[in-house]
N, C-alpha and C positions, 0 to 999 in steps of 0.2 A: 388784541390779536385779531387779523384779518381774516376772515373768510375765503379761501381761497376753491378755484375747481378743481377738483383731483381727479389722477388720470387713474384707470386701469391697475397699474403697475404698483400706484400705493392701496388703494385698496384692498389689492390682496397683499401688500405686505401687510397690510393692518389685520387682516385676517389671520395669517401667519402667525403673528409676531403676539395677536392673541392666545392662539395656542400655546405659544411657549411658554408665555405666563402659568396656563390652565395645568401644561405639562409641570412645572415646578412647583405652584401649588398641588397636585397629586402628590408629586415626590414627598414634599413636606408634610401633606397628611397623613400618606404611608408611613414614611417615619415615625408621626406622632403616636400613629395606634400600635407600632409595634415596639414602643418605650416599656410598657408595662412585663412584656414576654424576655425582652433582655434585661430586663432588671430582675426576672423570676428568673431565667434560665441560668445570668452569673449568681445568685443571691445578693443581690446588693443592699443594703440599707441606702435609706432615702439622701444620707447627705453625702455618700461618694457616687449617689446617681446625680446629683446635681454636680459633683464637683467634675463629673466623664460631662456632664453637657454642657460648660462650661465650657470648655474645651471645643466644639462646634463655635460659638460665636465668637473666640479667641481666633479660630482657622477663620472661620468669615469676613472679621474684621481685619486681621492682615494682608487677605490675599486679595481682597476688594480695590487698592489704589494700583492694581496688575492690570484689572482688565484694561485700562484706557490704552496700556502699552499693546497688549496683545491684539487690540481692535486698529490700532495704527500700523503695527507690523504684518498684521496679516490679512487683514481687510475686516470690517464690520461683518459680513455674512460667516467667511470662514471661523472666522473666531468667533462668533455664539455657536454654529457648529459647534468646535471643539470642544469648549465648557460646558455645552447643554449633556454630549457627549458623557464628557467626566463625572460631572453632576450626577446625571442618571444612572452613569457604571459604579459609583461608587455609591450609591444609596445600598446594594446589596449587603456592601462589608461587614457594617455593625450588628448583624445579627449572626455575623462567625467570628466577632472577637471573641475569645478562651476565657479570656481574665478583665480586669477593671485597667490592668497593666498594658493590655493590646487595645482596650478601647477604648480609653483615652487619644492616643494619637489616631486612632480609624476616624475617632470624631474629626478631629482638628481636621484631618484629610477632605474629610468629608464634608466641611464648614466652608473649606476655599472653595467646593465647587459650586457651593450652595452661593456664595461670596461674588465668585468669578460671574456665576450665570444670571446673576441679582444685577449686578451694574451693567453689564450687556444687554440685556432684554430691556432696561427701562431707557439705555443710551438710544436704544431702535424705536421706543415709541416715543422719544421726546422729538427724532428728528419725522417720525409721521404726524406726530401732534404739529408740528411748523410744517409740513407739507398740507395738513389739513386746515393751517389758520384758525382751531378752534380746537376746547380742549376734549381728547379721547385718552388721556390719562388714567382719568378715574376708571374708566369703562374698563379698559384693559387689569388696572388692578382687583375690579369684581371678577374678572374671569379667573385672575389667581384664588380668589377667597373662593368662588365654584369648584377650582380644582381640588383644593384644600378640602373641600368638603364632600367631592365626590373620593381621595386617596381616603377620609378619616373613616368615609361612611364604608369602603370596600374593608377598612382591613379593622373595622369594626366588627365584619361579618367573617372573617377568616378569626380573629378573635371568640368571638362567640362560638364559632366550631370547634372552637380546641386547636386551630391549625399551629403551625410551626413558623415562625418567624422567616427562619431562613429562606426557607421554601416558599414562603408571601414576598418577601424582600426579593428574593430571587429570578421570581416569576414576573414583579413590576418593574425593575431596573429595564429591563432589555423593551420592554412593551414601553415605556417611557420614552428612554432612547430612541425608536425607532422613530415614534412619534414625530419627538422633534429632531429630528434630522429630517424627517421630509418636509416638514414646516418652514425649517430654516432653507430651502432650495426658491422661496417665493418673498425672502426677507429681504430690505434691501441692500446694497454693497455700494452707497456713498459714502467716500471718508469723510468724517466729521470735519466744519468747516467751524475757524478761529471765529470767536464773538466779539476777540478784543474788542474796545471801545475806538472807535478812530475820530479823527476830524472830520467837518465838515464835506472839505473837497476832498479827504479822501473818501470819503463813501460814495461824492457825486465820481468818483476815476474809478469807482467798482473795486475797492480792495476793504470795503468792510468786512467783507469772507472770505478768507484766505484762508488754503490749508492751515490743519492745526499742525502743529509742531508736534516732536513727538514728545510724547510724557516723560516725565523725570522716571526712575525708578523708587523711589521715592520723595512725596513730599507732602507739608504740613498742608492741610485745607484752608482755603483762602479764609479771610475775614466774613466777604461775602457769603461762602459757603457755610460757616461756623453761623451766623444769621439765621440762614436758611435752614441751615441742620438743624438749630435750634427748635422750630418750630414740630422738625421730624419727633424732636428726642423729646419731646411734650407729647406726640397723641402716642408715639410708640411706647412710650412707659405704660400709659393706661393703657394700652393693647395686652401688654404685657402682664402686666397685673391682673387685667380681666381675664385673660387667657385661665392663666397658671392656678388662681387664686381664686376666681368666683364659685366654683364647687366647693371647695375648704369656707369662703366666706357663709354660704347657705349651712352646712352643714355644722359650723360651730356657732354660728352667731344667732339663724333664724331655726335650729331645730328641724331642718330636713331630711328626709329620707336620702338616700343613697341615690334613687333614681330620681328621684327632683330634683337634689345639688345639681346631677349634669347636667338638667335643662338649661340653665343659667350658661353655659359653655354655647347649648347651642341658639340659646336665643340671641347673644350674642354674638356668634359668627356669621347665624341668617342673615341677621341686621345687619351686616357690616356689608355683606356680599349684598344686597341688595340696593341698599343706600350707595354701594361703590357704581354698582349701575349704573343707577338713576342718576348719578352724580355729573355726569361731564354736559346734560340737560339744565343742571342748576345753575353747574359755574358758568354757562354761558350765559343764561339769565340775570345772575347776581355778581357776578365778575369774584376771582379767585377772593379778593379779602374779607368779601363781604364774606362769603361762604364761609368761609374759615373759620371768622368772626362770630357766626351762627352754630357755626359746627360747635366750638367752644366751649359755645353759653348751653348750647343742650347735651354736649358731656358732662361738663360743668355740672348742669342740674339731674345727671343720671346718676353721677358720683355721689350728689349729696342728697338722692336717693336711698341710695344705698346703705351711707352712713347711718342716714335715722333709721333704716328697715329695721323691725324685729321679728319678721313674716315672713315669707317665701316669697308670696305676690310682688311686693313693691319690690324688695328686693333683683328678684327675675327683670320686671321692668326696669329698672335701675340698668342695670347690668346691658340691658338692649340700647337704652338711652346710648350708653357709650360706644355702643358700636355703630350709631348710626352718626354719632359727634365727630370721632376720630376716622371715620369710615376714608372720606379723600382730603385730607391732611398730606399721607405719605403722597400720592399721584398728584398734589400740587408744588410738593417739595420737590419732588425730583423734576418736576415740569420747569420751574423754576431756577433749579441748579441747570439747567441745559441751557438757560436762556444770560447766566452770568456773564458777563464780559469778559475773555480768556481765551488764552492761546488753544488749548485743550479744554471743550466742555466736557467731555468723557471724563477728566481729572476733577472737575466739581460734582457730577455726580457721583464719583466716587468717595467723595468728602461726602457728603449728605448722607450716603447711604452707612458707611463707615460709623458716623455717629447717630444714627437712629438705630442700628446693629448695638452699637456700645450700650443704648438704651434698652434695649431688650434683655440685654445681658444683666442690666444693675438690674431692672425692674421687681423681677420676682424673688431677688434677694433683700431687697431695702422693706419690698410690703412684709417678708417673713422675721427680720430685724429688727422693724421698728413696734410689728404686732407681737415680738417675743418680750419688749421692752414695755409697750402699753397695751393695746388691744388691735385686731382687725381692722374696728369703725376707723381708728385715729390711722391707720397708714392711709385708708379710703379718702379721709378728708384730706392728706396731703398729694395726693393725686387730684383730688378738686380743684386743691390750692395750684398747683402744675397746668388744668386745665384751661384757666384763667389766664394762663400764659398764651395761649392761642388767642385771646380776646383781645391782648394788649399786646404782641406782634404778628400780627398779621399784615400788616404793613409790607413787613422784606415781599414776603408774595406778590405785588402790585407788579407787572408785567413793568418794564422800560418800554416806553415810546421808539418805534423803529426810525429811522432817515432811508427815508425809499428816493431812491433814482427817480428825475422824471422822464418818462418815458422819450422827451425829444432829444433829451441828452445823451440817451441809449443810444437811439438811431445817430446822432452825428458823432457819437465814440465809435462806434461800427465803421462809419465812414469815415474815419484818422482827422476827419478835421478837427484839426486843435484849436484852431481860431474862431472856430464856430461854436464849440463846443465851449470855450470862454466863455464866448457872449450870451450863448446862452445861458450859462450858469447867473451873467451877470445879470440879466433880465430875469432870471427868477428869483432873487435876493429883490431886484425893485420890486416885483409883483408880493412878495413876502413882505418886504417892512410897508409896502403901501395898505395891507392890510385888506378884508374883503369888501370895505366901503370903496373901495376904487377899484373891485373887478377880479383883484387876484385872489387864487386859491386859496393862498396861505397853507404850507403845508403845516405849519405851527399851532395855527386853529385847529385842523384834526387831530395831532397829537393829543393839546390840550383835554380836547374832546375826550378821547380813550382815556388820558389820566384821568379824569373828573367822574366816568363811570365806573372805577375802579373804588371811588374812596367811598366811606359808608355816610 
């Protein structure tokens, strides 16, 4: 990926389009500290609370192959408007469903917008990450895990007071909302342009990017995308598992206190929000595979930390390991899905995201299944075994080599001449196959170039 100068205009979209991250990580920390008050408030036992939040990633995952439609129909800015909108109005709900009967579907409600405003925000920074020729992927998804952590840590503290749900939910829906609605006034409103793959002369005639079409209403995720996803529904599992599972794992296995299991949750998310930082510094340094490749082997080795822990200590570290492994995994995926060749890249990130959602969803049932059938350690080690999977495809990740115009071609397409604009095509094909012992650029040799710092 090329370096490019950026104007004004995206900058502060990249600004922007930060916050909305930050804004929907709030939402979803709010949520998560006020899980325990509606589960006391309806009395729920622990396995119709999982089977109402089930229900969230069931609405996520459905309503997620929407947004590419509603960002064609209604422009890119208005539509993350709208969603961030929904998103944030309906975070209130679930803390006024009555029964387990009204919140179930409050979830799933609630899931699409979480779904809707998931694939919009990252379809905005995939196209500032190509405005910027370098990646701010990652960066942008540490501002999600800040947000996350500044919504867990606020309604931590209305927790801790005795507050009311409602009245917490209530009070940050609208403060959220507003938020990003002004965020989204400096976001930008270019329709996403076709990656399809073309020929040669057509890319030198300028129709390599051409509007996208618009989205199906429904459809199956590319082969591509299912590659790519792949690598999602590998660190998203362990996300998941560490998430849901690391205080239960301290608590049954290493003999912890109540207040030390949680540690483990947040040395965990630190690490992840930080490591998401630093991260778009690495991949530029190490190119997406390598990182990945890296990322892998040091989840890899946090998980099977973890396994042998009998301690608090390693354990804790264990536990951080993986959130600093799987940390830009997800902001390389989606970076990646944007770059597929396709009529609609809004339609493959929506595949990616689609199945790293589906992975979150198995995640903390399969570690609770298969530790009901043997122990905790052994679900830990099949997540190791999973992690390993990032080592051996990180491949799909490797950026495709771009076919850029050359700039004389430009100029005499502007000026309609056609016969010049031949020739010139034709003299750049002699200066290519002559190769650069006789003078020409070779645009082939730079390619190669970029492919080759990509592989490990």
């Amino acid at each position: 990926m090329q370096q490019t100068a950026v104007d004004g205009a995206t900058r502060r979209a990249r600004i922007a389009i930060s916050v909305i991250f930050a804004v929907q990580g709030g939402v979803s920390g709010s949520f998560a500290t006020a899980i325990p008050w509606i589960r006391e408030h309806l009395q729920l036992r622990h396995g119709w609370l999982g089977l109402a939040l089930v229900f969230l990633t069931l609405g996520a995952s459905a309503a997620m192959p929407l947004a590419a439609r509603f960002a064609h129909r209604y422009g890119p800015r208005r539509a993350l408007a709208g969603v961030s909108l929904l998103c944030c109005a309906l975070l209130a709900l679930p803390a006024l469903a009555p029964s387990l009967v009204w919140l179930c579907p409050i979830l799933f409600v609630y899931g699409c917008g979480l779904g809707l405003m998931d694939v919009s925000m990252n379809a905005h920074g995939v196209q500032i990450e190509e405005r910027y020729g370098r990646s701010v992927m990652s960066g942008l998804h540490g501002m999600w895990s800040v947000g996350t952590l500044l919504g867990g840590a606020g309604g931590a503290l209305v927790a801790h007071a005795g507050g009311d749900g409602r009245l917490h939910l209530g009070l940050v829906a609208p403060a959220m909302a507003l938020t990003a609605l002004i965020a989204c006034r400096w976001t930008l409103d270019v329709p996403e342009q076709s990656t399809a793959a073309t020929s040669g002369d057509a890319s030198a005639d300028g129709d390599a990017h051409a509007p996208a079409e618009a989205p199906p209403r429904f459809a199956l995720p590319s082969r591509a995308a299912l590659t790519v996803g792949l690598m999602g529904f590998f660190a998203v599992f362990a996300e998941g598992a560490s998430m849901d599972w690391s205080g239960i794992y301290l608590r049954d296995v290493t003999d912890a206190d109540r207040g030390l299991a949680a540690s483990a949750f947040t040395a965990f998310a630190c690490t992840m929000a930080v490591a998401r930082l630093l991260g778009d510094a690495v991949v530029r340094r190490l190119g997406a595979v390598r990182t990945v490749r890296a990322s892998g082997l040091l989840a890899a080795a946090g998980a099977a930390l973890v396994v042998v822990a009998r301690s608090p200590a390693p354990a804790i570290a264990g536990f951080a390991l993986i959130g600093i492994g799987v940390a830009v995994v997800v902001p390389l995926c989606f970076a990646a899905a944007g770059r597929i060749p396709s009529a609609s890249p809004g339609q493959e990130i929506a595949g990616v995201a689609t199945l790293a959602y589906a992975s979150g969803l198995a995640a903390p049932a399969a570690v609770g299944w298969i530790a009901e059938v043997t122990s905790l350690s052994v679900s830990f080690g099949m997540i190791t075994v999973l992690l390993f999977g990032l080592v051996v495809g990180a491949g799909v990740l490797r950026p495709e080599p771009r076919t850029s115009v050359p700039s004389g071609a430009e100029s005499v397409r502007k000026s309609g001449g056609a016969d010049e604009e031949a020739a010139l095509r034709g003299d750049v094909r002699e200066e290519t196959a002559a190769g650069p012992g006789s003078g020409g650029t070779g645009s082939g040799t730079a390619s190669g170039t970029a492919s080759a710092s990509e592989t490990s």
